[in-house]
C-alpha positions as a Markdown table, in Angstrom:
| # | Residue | x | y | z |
|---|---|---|---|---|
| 1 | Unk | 0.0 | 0.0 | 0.0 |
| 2 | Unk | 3.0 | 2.3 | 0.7 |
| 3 | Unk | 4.6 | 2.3 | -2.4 |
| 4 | Unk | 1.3 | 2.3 | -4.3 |
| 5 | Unk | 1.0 | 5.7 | -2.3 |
| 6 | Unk | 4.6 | 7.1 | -3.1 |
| 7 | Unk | 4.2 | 6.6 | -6.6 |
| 8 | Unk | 0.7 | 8.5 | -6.6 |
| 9 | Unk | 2.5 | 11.2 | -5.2 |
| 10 | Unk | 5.4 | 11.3 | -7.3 |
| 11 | Unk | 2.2 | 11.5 | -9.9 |
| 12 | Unk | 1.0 | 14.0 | -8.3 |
| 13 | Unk | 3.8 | 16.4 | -8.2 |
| 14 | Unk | 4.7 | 15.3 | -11.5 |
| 15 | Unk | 1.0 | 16.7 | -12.9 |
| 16 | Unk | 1.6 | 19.9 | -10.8 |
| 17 | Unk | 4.7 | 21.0 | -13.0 |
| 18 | Unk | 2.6 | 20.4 | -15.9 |
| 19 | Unk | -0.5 | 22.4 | -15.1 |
| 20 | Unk | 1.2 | 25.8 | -13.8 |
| 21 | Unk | -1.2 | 28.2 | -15.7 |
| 22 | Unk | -4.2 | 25.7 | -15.5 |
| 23 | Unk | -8.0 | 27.5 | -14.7 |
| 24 | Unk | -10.9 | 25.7 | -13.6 |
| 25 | Unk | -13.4 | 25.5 | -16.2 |
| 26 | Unk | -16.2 | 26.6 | -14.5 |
| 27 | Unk | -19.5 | 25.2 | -15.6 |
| 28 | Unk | -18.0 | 22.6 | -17.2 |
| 29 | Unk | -18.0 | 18.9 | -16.0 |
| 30 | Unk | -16.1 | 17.5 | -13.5 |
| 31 | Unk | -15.4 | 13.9 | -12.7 |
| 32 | Unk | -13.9 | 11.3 | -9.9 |
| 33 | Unk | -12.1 | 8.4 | -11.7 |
| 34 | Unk | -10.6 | 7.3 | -8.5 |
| 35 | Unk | -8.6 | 7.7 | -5.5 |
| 36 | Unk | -6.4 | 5.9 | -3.4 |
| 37 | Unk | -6.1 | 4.6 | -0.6 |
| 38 | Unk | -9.3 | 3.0 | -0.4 |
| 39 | Unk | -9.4 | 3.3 | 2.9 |
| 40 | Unk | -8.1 | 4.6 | 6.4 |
| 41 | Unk | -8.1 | 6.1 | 9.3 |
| 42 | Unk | -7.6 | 9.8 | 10.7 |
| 43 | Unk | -4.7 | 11.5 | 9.3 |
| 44 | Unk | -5.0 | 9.3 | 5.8 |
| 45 | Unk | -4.0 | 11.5 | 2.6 |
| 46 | Unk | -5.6 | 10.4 | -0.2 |
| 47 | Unk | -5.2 | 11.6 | -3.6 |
| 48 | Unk | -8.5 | 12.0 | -5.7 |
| 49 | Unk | -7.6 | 11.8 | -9.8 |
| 50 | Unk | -10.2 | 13.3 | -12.1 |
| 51 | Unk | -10.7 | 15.8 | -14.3 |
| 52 | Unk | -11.4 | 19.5 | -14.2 |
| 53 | Unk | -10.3 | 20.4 | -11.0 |
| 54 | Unk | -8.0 | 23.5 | -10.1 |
| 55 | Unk | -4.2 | 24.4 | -9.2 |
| 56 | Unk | -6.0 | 27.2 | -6.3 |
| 57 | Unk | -6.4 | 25.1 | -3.6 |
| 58 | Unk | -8.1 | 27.9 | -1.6 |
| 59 | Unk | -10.5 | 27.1 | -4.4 |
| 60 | Unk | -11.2 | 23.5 | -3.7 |
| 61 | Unk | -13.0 | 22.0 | -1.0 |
| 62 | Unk | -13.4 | 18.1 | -0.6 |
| 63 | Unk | -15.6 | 16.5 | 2.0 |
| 64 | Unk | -16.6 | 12.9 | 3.2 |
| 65 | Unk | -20.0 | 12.9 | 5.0 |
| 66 | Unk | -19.7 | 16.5 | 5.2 |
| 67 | Unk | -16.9 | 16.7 | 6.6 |
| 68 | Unk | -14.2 | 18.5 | 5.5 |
| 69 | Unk | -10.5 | 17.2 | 4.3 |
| 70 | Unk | -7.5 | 19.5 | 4.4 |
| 71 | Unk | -6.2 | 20.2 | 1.0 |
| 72 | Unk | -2.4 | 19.9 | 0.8 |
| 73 | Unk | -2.4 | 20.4 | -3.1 |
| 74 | Unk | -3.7 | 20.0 | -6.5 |
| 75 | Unk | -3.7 | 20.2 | -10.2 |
| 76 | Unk | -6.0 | 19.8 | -13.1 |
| 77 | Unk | -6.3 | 16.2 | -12.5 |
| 78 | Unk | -5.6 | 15.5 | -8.9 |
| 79 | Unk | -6.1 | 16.7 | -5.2 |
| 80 | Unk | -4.3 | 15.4 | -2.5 |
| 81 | Unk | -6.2 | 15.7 | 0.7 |
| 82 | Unk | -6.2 | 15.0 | 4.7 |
| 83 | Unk | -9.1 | 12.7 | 6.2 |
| 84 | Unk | -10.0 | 13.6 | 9.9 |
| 85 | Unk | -10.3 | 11.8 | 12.3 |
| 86 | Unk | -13.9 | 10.3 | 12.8 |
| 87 | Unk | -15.2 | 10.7 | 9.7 |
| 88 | Unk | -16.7 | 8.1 | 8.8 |
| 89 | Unk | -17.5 | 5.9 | 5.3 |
| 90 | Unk | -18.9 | 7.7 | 2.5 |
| 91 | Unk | -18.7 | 9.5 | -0.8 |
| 92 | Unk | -15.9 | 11.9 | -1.5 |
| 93 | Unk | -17.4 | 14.9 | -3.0 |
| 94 | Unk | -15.1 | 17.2 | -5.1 |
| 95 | Unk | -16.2 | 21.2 | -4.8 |
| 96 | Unk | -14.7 | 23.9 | -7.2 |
| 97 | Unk | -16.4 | 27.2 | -6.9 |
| 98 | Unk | -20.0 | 26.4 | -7.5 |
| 99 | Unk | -18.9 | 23.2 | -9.6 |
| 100 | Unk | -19.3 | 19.6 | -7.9 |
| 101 | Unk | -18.7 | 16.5 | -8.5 |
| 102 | Unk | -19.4 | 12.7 | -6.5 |
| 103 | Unk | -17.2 | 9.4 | -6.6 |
| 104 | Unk | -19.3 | 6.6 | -7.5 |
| 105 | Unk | -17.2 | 4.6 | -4.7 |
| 106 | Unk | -16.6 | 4.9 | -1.2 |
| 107 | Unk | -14.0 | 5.5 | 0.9 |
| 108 | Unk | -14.3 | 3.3 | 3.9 |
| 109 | Unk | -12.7 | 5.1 | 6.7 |
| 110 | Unk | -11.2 | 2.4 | 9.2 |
| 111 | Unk | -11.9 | 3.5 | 12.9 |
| 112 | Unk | -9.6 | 3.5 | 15.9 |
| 113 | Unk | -11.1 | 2.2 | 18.9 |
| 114 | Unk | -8.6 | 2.1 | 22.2 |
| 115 | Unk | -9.7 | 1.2 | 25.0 |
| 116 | Unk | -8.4 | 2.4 | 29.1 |
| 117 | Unk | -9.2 | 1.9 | 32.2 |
| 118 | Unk | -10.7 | 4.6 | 34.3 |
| 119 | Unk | -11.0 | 3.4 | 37.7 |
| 120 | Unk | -11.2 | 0.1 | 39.0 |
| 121 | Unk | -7.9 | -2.6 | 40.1 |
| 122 | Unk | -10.0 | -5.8 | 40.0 |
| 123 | Unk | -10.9 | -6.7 | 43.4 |
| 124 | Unk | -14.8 | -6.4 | 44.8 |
| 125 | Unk | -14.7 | -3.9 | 47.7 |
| 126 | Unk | -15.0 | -0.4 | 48.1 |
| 127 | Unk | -12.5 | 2.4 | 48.2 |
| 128 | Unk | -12.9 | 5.8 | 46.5 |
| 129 | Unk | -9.8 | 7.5 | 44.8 |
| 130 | Unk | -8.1 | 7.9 | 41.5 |
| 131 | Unk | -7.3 | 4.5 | 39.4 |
| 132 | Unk | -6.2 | 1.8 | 40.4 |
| 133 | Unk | -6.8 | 2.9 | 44.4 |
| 134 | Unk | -10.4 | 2.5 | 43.5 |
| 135 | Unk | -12.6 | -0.7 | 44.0 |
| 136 | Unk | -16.2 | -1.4 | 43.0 |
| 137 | Unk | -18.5 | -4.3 | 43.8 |
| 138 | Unk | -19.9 | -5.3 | 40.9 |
| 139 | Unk | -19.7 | -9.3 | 41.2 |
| 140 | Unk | -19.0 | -10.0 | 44.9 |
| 141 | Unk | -22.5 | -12.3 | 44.5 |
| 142 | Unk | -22.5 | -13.7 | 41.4 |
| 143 | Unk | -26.0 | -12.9 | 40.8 |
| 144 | Unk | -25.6 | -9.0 | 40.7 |
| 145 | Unk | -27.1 | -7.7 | 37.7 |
| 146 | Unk | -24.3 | -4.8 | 37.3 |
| 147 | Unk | -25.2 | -2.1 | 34.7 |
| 148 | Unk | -26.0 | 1.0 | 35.5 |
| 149 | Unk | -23.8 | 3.6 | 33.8 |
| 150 | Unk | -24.7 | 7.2 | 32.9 |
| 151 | Unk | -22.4 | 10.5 | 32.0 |
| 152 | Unk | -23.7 | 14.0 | 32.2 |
| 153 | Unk | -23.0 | 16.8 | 29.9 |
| 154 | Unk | -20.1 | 18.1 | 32.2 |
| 155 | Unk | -18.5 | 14.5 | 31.5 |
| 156 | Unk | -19.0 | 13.1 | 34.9 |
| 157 | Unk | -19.8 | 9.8 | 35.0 |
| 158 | Unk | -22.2 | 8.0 | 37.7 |
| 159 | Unk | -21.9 | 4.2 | 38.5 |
| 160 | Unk | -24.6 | 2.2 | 40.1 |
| 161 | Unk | -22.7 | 0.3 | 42.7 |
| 162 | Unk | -25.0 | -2.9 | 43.6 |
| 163 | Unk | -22.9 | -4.6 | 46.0 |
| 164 | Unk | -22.1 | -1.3 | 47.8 |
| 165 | Unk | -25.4 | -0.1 | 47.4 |
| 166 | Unk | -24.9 | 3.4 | 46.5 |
| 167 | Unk | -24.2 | 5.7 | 43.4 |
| 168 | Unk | -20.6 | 6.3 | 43.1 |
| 169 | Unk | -19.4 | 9.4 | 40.6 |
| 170 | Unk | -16.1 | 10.1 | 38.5 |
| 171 | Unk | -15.5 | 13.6 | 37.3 |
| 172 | Unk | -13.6 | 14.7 | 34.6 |
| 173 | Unk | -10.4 | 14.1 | 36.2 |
| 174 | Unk | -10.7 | 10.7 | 37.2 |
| 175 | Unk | -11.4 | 10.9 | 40.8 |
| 176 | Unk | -13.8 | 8.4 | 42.2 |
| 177 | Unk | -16.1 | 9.6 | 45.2 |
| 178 | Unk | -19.6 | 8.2 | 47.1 |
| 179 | Unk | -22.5 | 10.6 | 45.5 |
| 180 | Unk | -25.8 | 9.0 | 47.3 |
| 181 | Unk | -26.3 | 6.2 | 49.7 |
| 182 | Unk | -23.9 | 4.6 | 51.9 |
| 183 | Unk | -21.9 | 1.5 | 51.7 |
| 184 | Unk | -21.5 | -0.2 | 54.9 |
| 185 | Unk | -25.8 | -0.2 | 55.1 |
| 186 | Unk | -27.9 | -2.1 | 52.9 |
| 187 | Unk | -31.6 | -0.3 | 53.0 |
| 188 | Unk | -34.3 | 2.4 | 52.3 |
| 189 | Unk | -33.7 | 5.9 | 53.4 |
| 190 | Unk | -34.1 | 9.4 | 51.3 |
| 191 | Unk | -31.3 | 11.9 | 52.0 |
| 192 | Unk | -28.5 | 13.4 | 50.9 |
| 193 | Unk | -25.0 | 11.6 | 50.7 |
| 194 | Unk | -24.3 | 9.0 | 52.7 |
| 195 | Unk | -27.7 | 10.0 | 54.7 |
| 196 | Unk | -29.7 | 7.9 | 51.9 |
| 197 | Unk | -29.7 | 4.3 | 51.6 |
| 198 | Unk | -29.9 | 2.1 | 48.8 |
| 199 | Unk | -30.5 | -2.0 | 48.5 |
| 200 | Unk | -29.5 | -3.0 | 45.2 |
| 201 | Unk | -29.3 | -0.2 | 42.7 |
| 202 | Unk | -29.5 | -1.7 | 39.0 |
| 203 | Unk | -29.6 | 1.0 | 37.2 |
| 204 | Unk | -29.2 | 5.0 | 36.4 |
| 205 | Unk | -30.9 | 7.4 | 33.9 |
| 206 | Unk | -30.0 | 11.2 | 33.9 |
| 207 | Unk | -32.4 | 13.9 | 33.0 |
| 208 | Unk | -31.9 | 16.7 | 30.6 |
| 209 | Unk | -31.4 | 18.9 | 34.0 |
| 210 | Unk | -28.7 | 16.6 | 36.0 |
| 211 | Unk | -31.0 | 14.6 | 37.8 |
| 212 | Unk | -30.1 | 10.8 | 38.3 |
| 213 | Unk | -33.0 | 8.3 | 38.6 |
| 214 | Unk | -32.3 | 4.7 | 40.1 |
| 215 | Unk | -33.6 | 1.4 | 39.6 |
| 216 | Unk | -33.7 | -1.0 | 43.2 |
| 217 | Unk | -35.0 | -3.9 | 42.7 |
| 218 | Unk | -34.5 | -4.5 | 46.1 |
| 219 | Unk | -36.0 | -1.7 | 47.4 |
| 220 | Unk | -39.2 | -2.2 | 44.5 |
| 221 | Unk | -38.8 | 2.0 | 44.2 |
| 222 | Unk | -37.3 | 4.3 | 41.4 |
| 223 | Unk | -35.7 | 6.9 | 43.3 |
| 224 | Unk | -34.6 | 10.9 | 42.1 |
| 225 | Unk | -31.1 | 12.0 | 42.8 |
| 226 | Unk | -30.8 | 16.0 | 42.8 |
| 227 | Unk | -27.0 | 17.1 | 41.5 |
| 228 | Unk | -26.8 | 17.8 | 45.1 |
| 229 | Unk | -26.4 | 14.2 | 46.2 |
| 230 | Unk | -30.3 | 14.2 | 47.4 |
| 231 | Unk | -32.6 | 11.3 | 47.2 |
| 232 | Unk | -35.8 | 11.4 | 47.6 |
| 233 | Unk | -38.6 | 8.6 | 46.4 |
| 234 | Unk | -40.3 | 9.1 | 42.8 |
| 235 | Unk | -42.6 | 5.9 | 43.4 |
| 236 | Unk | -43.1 | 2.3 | 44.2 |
| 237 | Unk | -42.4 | -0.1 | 41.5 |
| 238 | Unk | -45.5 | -2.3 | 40.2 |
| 239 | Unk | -42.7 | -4.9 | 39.8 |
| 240 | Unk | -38.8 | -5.3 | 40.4 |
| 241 | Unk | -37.5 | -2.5 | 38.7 |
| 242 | Unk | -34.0 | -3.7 | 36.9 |
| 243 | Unk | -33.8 | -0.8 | 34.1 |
| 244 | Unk | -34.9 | 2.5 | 33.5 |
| 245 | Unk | -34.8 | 5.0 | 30.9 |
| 246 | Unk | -35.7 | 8.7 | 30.4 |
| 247 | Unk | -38.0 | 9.7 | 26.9 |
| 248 | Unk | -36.3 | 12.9 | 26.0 |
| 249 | Unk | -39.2 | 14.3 | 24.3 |
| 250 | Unk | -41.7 | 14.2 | 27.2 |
| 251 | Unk | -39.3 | 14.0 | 30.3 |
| 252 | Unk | -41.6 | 10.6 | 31.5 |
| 253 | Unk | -39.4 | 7.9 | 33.2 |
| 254 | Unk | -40.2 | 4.2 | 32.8 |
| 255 | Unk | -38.7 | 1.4 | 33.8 |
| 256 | Unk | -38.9 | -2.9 | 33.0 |
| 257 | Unk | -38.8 | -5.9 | 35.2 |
| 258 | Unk | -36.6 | -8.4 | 33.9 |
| 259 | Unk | -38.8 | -11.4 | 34.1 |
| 260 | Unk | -39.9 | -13.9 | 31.5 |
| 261 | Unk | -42.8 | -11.9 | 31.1 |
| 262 | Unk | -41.4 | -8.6 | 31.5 |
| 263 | Unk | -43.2 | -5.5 | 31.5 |
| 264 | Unk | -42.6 | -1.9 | 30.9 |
| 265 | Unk | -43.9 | 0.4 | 33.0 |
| 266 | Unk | -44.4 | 4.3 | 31.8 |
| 267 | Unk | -44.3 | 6.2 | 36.2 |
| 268 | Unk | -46.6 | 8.9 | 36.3 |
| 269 | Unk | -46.1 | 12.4 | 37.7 |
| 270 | Unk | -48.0 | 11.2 | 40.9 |
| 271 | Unk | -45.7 | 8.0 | 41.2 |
| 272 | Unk | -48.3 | 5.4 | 40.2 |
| 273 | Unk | -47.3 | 3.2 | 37.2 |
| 274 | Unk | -49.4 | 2.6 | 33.4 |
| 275 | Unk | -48.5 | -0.5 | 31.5 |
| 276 | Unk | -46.8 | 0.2 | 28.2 |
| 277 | Unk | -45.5 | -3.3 | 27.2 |
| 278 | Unk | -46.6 | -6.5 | 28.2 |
| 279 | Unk | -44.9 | -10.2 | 28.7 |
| 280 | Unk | -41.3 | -9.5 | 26.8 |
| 281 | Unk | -38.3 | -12.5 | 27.6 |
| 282 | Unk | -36.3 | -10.6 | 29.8 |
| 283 | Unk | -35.8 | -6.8 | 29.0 |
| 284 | Unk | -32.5 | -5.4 | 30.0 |
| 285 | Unk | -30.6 | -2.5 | 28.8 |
| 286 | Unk | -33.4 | 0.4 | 27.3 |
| 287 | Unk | -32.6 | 3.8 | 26.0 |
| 288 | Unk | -34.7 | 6.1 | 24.1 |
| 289 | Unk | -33.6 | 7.6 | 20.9 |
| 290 | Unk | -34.0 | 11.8 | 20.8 |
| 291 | Unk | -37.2 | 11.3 | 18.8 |
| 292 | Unk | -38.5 | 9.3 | 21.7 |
| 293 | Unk | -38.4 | 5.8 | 20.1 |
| 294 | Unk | -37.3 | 2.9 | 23.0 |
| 295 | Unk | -34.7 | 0.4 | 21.9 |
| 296 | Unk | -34.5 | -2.4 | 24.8 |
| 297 | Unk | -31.9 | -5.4 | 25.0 |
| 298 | Unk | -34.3 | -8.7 | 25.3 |
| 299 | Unk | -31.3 | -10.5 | 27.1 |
| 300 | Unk | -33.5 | -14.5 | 27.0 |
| 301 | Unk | -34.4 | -13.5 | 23.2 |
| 302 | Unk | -30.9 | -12.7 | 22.4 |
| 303 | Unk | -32.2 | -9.5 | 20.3 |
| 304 | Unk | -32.4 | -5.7 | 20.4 |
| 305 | Unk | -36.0 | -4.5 | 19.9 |
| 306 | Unk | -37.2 | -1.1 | 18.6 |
| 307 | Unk | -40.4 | 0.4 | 20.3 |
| 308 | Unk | -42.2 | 3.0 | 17.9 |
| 309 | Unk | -43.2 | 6.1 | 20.1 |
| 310 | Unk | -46.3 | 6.8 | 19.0 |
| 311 | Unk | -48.0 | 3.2 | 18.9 |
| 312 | Unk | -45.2 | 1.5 | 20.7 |
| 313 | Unk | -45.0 | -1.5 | 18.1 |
| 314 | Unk | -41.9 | -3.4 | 18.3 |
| 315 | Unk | -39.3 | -4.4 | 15.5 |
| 316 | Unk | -36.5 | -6.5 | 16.2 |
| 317 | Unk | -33.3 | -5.0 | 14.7 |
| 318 | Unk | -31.0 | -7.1 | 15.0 |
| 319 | Unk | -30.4 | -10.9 | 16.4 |
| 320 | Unk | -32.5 | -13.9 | 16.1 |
| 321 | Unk | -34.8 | -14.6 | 19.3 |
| 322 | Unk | -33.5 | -18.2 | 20.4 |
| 323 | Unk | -30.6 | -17.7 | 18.8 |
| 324 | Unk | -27.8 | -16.9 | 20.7 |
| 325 | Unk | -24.3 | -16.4 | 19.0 |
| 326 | Unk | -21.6 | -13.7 | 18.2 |
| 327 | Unk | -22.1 | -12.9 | 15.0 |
| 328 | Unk | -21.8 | -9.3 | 13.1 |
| 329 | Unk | -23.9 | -8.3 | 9.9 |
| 330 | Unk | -26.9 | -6.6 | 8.5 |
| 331 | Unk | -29.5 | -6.6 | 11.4 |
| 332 | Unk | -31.4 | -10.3 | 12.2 |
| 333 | Unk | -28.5 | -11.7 | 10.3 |
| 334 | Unk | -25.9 | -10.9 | 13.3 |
| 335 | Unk | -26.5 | -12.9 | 17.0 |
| 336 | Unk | -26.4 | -12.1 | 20.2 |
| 337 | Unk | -26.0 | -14.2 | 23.6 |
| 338 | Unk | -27.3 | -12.3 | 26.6 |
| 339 | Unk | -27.6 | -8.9 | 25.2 |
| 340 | Unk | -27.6 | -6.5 | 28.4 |
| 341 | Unk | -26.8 | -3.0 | 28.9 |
| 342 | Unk | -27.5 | -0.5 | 26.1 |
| 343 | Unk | -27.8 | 2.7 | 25.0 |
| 344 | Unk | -28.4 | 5.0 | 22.2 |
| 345 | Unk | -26.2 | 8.2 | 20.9 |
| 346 | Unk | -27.8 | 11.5 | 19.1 |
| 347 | Unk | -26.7 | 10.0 | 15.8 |
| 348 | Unk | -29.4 | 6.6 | 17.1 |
| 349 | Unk | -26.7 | 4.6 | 16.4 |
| 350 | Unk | -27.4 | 2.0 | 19.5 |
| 351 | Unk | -24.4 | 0.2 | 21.6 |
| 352 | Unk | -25.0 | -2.8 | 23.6 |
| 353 | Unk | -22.6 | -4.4 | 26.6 |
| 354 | Unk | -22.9 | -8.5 | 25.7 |
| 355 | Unk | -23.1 | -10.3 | 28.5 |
| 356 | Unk | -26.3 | -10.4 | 30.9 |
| 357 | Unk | -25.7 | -14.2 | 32.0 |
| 358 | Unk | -26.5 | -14.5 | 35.8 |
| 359 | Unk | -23.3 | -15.3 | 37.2 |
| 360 | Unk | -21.3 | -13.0 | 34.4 |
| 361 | Unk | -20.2 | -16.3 | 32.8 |
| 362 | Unk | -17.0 | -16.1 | 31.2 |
| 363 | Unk | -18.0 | -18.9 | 28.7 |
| 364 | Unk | -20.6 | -16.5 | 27.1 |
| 365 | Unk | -19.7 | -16.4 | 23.3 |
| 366 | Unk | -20.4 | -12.6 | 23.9 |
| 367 | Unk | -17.8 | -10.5 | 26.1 |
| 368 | Unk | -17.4 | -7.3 | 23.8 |
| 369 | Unk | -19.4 | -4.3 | 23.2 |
| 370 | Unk | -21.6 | -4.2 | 19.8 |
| 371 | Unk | -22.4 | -1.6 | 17.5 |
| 372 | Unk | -25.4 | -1.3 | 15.7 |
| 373 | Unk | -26.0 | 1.5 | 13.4 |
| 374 | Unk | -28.7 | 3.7 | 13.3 |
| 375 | Unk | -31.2 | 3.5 | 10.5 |
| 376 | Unk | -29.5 | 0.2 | 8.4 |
| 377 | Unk | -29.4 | -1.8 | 12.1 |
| 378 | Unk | -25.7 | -3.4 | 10.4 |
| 379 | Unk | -24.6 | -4.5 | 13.5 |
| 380 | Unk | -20.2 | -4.7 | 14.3 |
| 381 | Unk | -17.9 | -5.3 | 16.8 |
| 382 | Unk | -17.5 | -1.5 | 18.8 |
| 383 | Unk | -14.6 | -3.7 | 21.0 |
| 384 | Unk | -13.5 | -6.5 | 22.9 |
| 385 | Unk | -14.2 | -10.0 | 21.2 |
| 386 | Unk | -15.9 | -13.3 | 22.1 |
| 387 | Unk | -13.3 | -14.1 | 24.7 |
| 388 | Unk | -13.6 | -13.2 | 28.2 |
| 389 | Unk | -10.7 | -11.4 | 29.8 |
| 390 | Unk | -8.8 | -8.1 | 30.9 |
| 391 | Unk | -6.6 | -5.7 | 28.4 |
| 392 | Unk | -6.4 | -2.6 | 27.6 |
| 393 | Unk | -5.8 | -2.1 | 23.7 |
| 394 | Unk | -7.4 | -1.3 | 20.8 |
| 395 | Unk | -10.6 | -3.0 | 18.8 |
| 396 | Unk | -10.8 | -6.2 | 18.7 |
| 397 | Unk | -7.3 | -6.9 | 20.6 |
| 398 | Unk | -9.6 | -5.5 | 24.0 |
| 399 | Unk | -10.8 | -7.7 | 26.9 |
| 400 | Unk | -13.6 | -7.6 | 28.9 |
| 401 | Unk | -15.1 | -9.5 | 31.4 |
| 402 | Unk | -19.0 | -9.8 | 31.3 |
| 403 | Unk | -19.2 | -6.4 | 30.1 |
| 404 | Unk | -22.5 | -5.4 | 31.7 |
| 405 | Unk | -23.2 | -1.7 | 31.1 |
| 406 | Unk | -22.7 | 0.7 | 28.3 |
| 407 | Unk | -22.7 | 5.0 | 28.3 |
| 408 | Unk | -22.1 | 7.4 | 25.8 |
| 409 | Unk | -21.4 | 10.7 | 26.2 |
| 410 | Unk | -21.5 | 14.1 | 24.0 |
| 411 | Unk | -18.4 | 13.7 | 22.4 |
| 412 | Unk | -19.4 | 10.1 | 21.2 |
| 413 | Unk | -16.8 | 8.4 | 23.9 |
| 414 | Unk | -17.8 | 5.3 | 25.1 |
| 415 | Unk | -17.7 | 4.3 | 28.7 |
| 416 | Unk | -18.2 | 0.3 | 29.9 |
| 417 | Unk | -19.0 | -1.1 | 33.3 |
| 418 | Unk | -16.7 | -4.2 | 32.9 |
| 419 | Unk | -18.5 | -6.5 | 35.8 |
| 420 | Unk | -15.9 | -9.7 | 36.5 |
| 421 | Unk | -13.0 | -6.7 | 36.7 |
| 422 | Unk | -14.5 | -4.5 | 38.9 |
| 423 | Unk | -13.5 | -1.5 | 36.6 |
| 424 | Unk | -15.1 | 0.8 | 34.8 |
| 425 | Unk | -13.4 | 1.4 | 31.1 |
| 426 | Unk | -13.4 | 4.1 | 28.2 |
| 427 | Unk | -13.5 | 3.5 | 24.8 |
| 428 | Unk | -12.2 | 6.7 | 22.3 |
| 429 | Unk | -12.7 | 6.1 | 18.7 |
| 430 | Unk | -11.0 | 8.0 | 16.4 |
């Protein structure tokens, strides 16, 4: 590939000599033959051949899914230009002036994903801190059901903390502190800080204002948590509360019961609960898109199921229910096994942590986080792999271990609650 891009350029700069004088035919067609490389990541240069372009390249402008390369030169018949980072696969579309032209193919932009470690050293306990001086408790009993993750707009991140039954928060900076309830007592209190007590919080959902919401199955309640650390009781669950999610278009929380007859519950202003969805295999992970449509994780079904928002009628988009398996491709064609935690960026692509098994099972043919794009439903590997373990590194080459809940923030990073290592993780893609 190198020296197929060293010759282009000597092409390039060969062409340049020959075109000093050359002026854009305006009005007249332009064209894309090709370009090369094919593909790449951020920071690829890529030189476009075609006709009719320009030797100004304050004149040119060249974009892939509207976003726009750098230009480091051109000629009549070719533009060399910079891809940046996240820009995705698409058409590259040549401007001169008011002239355009489209490739017919696509460059397929090849994405970056590393993964870190935020906090977390691997043992079940509790300590607050920076890194590797923090511990969660995530799996000290094998059946906690360890999921809830949620990141604000100010990038701090919020951890439901089941087997030390409060909400622990990490800031920008990495430091790890208690937010709400208190982890030497098990229980029900409202309160602020370590005043309020907690039983087994599942799950978090943040409001457009900063407000978390919990999930207790043990405590059958969905409690509010003010940015000031306050809890105070929202209502009693109609069943065991295991997820819940925020519709951004009506502010309304509801939350499921992750039963083989689940049911999803829309909690009313006066705390009482209405019926949405009846009798689904197990609903885990559920996020709602900004248009207000609910995608849910049906973890015994081993499928991710969209919930229209006006008539709430459900369409898998992608598995095959009683199917389990790890297998990437366009929608029911791909498998899942266990399908847990999810969630769902501004772009509705949706992102799913793979392994709800009871005990986090490390023979689960699912320990990575999926990808399913929004719209198509092609579903990929976002990182980690089939294979249960711990290591930090990029793609594929990642490790978790029952990977049990997924967050994305504004800036599209990626955030995992990585159950078996007690650690919570950050994925950048670039």
């Amino acid at each position: 590939m190198i020296r197929y891009i060293i010759a282009g350029c000597l092409i390039f700069f060969t062409a340049c000599k020959k075109d000093n004088g050359f002026t854009h035919s305006a009005g007249s067609p332009m064209s894309v033959d090709h370009f090369t490389p094919e593909q790449g990541g951020g920071a690829t240069s890529i030189l476009i051949t075609g006709s009719n372009f320009s030797t100004d390249t304050a004149a040119i402008s060249v974009t892939i899914n509207g976003n726009k390369l750098a230009i480091t030169g051109a000629s009549a018949t070719q533009v060399m230009a910079v891809v940046p980072a996240r820009c995705g696969s698409g058409k590259v579309v040549v401007k001169v002036g008011s002239d355009s032209v489209v490739s017919t193919d696509i460059f397929n932009y090849v994405f970056t994903r590393t993964v870190t470690t935020i906090a977390g050293n691997g043992t079940a306990g509790f300590s607050n801190g920076q890194g590797a001086d923090v511990m969660f408790n995530f799996n000290g009993q094998p059946w906690y059901r360890s999921k809830g993750i949620t990141v604000d707009d100010n990038l701090n991140l919020y951890i439901a903390d089941p087997g030390n039954h409060c909400i622990r928060k990490i800031d920008d900076k990495g430091n790890v502190t208690t937010f709400a309830g208190n982890p030497n007592a098990a229980g029900y209190a409202n309160g602020q800080g370590l005043a309020a007590q907690f039983s087994l919080p599942y799950d978090i959902a943040i409001d457009a204002q900063g407000n978390l919401y919990t999930a207790d199955p043990g405590n059958w309640d969905i409690r509010k948590i003010t940015p000031d650390g306050t809890a105070v009781l929202v209502g009693w669950a109609s069943q065991e509360p295991w997820s819940i999610a925020i519709d951004p278009t009506t502010g309304f929380l509801y939350y499921s019961n992750f039963s083989n007859s689940g049911n999803v519950y829309k909690m009313d202003t006066d705390g009482s609960s209405t019926t949405v969805i009846q009798g689904l295999n197990k609903p885990a992970g559920m996020h709602f898109d900004k248009d207000g449509n609910l995608f849910i994780a049906i973890a015994d079904d081993h499928v991710v199921k969209r919930f229209d928002k006006n008539t709430w009628a459900e369409t898998t988009i992608a598995g095959q229910a009683g199917t389990p398996g790890y297998v990437n491709g366009a929608g029911m064609d791909a498998r899942f096994a266990n399908p847990f935690g999810l969630t769902v960026d501004a772009a509705s692509n949706v992102y799913v942590a793979g392994n709800g098994t009871v005990d986090g099972s490390t023979s689960n043919v699912d320990q990575s986080i999926r990808f399913i794009a929004g719209g198509s439903w092609v579903v990929g590997t976002y990182a980690g792999s089939g294979s249960a373990g711990y290591a930090d590194a990029i793609g594929e080459a990642a490790a978790f271990s029952a990977p049990g809940g997924v967050a994305v923030d504004k800036n599209g990073v990626v955030y995992v609650l990585d159950k078996n290592n007690n650690r919570i993780r950050k994925i950048v893609s670039q």
